[in-house]
VODREN-99128 format. One record per residue: residue number from 1; residue in one letter; z, x, y of N, C-alpha, C in turn. Coordinates in pm, whole numbers. Atoms other than C-alpha are relative to their C-alpha. Layout:
% residues N
  seq  type    n.c3    n.c1    n.c2   ca.c3   ca.c1   ca.c2    c.c3    c.c1    c.c2
  NUM     A       Z       X       Y       Z       X       Y       Z       X       Y
...
//
This chain:
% residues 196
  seq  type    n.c3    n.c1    n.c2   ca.c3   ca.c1   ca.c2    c.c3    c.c1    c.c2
    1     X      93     108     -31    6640   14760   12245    -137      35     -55
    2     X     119     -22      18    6307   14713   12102    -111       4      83
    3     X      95     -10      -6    6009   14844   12226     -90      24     -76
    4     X      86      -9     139    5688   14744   12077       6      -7    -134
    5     X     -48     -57     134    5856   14709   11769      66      34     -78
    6     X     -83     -94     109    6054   14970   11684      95      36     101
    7     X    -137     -49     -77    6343   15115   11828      29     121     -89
    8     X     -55     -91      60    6535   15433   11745     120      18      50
    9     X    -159     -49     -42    6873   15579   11787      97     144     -47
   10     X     -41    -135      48    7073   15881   11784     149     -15     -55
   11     X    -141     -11      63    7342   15923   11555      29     151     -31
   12     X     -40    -123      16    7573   16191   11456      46     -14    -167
   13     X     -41      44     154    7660   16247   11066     113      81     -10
   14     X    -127     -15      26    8007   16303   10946     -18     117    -135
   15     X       8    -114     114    8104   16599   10711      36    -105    -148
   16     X     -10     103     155    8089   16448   10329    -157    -103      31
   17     X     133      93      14    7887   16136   10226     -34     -96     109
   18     X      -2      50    -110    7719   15969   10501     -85    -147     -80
   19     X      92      59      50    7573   15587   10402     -51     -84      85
   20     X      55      20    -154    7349   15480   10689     -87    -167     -31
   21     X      56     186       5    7230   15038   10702     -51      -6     146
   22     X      87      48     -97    7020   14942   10974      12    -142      19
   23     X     -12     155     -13    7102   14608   11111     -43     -42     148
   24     X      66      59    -135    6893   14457   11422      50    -149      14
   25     X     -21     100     -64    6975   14188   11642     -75     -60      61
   26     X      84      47     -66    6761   13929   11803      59     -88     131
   27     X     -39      -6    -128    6806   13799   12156     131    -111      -6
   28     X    -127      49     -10    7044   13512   12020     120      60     -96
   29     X    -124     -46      29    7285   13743   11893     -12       1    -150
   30     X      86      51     157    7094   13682   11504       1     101     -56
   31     X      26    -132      91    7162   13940   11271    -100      16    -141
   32     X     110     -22      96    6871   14069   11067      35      45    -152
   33     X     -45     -86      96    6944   14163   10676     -13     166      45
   34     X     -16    -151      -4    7048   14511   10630    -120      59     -57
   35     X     106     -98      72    6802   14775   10507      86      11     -90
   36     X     -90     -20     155    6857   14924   10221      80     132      62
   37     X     -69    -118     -33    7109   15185   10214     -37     165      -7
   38     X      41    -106     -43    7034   15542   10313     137      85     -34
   39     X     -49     -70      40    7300   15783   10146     -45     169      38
   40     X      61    -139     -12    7286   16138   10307     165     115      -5
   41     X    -120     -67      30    7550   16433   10227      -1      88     111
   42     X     -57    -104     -87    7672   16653   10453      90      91     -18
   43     X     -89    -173      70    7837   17026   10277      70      11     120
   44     X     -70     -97    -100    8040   17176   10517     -50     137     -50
   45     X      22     -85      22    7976   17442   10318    -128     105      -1
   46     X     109     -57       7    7618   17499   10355      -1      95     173
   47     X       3     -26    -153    7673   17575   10734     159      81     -12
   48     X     -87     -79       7    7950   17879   10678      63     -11     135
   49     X    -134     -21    -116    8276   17853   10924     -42    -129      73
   50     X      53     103    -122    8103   17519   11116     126    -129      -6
   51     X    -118     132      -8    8367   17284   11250     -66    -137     106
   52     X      56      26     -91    8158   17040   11388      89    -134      46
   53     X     -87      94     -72    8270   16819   11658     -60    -142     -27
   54     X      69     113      57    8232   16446   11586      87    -146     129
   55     X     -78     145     -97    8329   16098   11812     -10    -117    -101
   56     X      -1      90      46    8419   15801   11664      74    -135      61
   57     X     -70      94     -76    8565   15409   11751      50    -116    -111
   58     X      28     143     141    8720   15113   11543    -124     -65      41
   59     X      62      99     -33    8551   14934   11777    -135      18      51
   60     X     143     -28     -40    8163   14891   11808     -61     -71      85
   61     X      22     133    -134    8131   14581   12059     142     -15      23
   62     X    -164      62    -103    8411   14494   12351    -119     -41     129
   63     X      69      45    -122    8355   14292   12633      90     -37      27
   64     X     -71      24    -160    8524   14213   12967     -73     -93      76
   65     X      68      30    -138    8463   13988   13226     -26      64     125
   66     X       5     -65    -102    8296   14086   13517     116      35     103
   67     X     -59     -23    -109    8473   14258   13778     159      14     -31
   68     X     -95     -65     102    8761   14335   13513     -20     113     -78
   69     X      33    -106      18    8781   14662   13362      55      -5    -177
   70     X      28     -29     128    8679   14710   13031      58     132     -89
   71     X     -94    -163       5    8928   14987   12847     -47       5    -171
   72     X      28      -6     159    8789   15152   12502      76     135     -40
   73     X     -24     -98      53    8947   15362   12250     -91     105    -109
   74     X     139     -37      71    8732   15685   12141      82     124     -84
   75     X     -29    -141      48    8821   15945   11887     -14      85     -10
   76     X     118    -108     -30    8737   16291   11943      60      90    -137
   77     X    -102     -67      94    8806   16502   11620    -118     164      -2
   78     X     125     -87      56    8633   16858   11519     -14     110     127
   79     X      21     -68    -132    8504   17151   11743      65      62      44
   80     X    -101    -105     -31    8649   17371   11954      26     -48     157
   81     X       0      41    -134    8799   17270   12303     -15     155      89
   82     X      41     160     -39    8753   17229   12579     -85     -62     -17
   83     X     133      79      62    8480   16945   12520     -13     -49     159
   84     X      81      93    -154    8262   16797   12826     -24    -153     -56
   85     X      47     119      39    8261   16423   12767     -90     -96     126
   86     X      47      55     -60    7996   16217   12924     -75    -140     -55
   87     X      52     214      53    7961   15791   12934    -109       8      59
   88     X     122      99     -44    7640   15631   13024      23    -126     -33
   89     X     -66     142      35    7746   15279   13063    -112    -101      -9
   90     X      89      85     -12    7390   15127   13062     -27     -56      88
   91     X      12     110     -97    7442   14919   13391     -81      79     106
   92     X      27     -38    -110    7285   15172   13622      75     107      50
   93     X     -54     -71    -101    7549   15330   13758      41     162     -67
   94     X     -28    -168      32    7694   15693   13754      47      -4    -103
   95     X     -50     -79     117    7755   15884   13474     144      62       5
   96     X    -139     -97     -13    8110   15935   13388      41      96     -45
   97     X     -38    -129      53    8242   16273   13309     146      27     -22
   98     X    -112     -25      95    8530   16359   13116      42     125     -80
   99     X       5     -99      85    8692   16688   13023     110      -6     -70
  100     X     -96     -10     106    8949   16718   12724      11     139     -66
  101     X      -1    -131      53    9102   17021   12625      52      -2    -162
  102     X     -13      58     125    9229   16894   12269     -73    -110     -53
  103     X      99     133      43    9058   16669   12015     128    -140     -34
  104     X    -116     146      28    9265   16299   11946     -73     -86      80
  105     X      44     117     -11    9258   15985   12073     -33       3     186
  106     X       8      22    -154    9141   15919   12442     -53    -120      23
  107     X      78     137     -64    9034   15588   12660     -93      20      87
  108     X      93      28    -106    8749   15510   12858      -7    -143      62
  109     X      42      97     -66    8698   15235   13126     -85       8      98
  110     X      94     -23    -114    8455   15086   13332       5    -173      42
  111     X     -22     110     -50    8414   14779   13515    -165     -41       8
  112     X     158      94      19    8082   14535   13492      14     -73     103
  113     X       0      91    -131    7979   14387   13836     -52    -116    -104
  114     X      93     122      55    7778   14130   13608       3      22    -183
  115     X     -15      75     144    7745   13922   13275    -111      76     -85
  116     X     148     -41     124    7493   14103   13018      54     120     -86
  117     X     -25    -132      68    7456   14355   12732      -6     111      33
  118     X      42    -122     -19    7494   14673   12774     -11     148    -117
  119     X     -22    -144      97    7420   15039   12550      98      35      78
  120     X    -129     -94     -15    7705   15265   12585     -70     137     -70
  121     X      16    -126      42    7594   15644   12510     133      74      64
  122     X    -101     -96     -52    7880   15890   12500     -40     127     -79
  123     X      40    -124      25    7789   16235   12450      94      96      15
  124     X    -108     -85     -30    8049   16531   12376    -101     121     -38
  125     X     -13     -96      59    8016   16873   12395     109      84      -6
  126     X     -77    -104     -46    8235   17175   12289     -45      95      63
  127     X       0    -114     -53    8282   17508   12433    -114      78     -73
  128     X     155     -72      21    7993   17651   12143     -58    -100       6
  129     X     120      48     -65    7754   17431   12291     -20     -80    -147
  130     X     -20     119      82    7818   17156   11998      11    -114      54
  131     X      41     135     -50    7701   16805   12042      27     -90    -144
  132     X      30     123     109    7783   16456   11895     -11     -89     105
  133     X      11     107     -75    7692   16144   12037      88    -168     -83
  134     X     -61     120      74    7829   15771   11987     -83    -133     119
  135     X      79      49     -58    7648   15498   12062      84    -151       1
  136     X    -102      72       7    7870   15166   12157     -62    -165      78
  137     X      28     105     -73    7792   14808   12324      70    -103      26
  138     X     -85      61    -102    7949   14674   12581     -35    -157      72
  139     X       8     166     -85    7942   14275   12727      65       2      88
  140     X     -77      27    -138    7993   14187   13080      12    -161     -39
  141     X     -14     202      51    8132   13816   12963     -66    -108      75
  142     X      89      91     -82    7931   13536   13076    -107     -61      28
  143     X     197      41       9    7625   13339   13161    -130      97      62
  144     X      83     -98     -37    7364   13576   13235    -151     -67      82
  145     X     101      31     -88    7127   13511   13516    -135      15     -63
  146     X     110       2      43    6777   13392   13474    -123     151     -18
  147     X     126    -182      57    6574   13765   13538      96      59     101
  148     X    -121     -80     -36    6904   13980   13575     -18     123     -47
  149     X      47    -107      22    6848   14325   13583      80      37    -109
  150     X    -131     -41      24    7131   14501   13320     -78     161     -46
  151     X      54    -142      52    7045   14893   13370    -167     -33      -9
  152     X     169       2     -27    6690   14962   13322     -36    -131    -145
  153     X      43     102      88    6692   14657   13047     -26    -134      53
  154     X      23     135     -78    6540   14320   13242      -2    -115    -135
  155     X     -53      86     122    6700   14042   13034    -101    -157     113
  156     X      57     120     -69    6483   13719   13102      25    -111    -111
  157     X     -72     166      97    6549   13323   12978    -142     -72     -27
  158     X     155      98      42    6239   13140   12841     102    -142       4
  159     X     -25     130      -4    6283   12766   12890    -154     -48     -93
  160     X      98      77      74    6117   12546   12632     -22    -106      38
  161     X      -5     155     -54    5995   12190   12749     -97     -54    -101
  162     X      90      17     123    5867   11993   12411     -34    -125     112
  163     X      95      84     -47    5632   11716   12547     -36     -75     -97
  164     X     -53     137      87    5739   11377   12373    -176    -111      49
  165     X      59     109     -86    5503   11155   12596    -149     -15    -117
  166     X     210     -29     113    5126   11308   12388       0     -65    -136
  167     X     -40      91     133    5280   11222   12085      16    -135     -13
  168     X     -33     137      -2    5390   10914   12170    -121     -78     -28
  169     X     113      84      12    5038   10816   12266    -104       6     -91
  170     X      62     -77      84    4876   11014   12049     -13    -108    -165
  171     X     -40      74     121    5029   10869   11714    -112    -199     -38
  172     X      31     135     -33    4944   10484   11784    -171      28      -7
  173     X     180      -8     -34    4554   10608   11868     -45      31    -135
  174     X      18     -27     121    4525   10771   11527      -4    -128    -102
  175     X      34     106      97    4618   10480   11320    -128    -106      30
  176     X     103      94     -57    4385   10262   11526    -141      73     -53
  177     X     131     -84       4    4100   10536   11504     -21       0    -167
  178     X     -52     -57     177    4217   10577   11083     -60    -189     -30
  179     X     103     171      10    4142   10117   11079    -111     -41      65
  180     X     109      49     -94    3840   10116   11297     -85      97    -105
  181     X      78     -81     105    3686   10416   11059     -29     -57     -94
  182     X     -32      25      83    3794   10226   10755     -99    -119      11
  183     X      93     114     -68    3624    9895   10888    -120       2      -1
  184     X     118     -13     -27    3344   10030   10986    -104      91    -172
  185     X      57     -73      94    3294   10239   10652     -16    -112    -125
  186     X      35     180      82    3338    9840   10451    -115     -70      21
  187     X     126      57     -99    3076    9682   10719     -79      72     -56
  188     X      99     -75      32    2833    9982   10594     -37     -43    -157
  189     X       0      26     141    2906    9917   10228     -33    -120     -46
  190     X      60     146      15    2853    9561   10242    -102     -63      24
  191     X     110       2     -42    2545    9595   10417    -125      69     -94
  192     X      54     -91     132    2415    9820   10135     -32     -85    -105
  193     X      50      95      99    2479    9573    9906     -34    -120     -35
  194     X     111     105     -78    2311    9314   10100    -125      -3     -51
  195     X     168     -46     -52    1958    9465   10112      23      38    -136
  196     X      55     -14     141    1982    9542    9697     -14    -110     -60
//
């Protein structure tokens, strides 16, 4: 979410070529052009014996209706087990914890009392104190209340009301004011060339 501005985010980079696009969203769901592309490499080899641990997902948005439980698939590859996995589901509530003693495929669920976006942070570590994160977003399906809390993000609804009526009267006064100017700027001119 933006504050002020700007926003940031933590990513993790993959061994080989990494090519990183920046794409922002605006509150109706409006995707911004991409940046330009950001190409960064990652050796394995510069970092002798490093197996680093990494998370990944097909999927980068899922949503559930409230009060249905939302089930995601996360990949854990890399590292050395066991790994400490920990969700932050955005909504507030507790932090789930997760230990895995092999890397592969595992699920996470959680259930959304309510309709709104949420971040998803999942954070692994292994056993040498190796970290990747994954950053994911989650929808509680639905109409989302006028100033609904979701997690520490307060989602609020602007209502627009255009005001037909000014115009209405407005318009009509102008032309009148545009032939009474006009009139009066003839009457002057004719009076001018009266008195020569």
């Amino acid at each position: 979410m933006c504050v002020n501005g700007s926003y940031s985010i933590q990513i993790d980079l993959f061994v080989g070529r990494n090519e990183l696009i920046a794409r922002a969203y605006d509150d109706l769901d409006q995707a911004s052009p991409d940046s330009n592309m950001v190409a960064v490499n990652f050796p394995v080899s510069q970092f002798s014996g490093l197996n680093r641990v990494s998370l990944s997902s097909v999927f980068a948005k899922k949503g559930a209706t409230p009060g249905q439980s939302l089930s995601w698939p996360i990949i854990l590859s890399g590292g050395s087990g066991p790994y400490a996995i920990t969700i932050d589901w955005g909504d507030g509530t507790q932090t789930d914890l997760i230990s895995k003693e092999f890397p592969g495929t595992f699920d996470i669920s959680h259930i959304y009392k309510s309709a709104g976006i949420y971040n998803i942070l999942i954070r692994v570590t292994d056993k040498n104190g190796e970290v990747a994160f994954l950053q994911l977003v989650g929808v509680g399906n639905g109409e989302i209340a006028d100033s609904q809390s979701a997690g520490s993000d307060t989602i609020t609804k602007e209502v627009v009301k255009v005001l037909w009526w000014p115009a209405a009267l407005l318009i009509p006064l102008i032309f009148i004011a545009f032939w009474l100017g006009r009139r009066h700027e003839l009457f002057s001119l004719r009076r001018k060339f009266d008195r020569q």
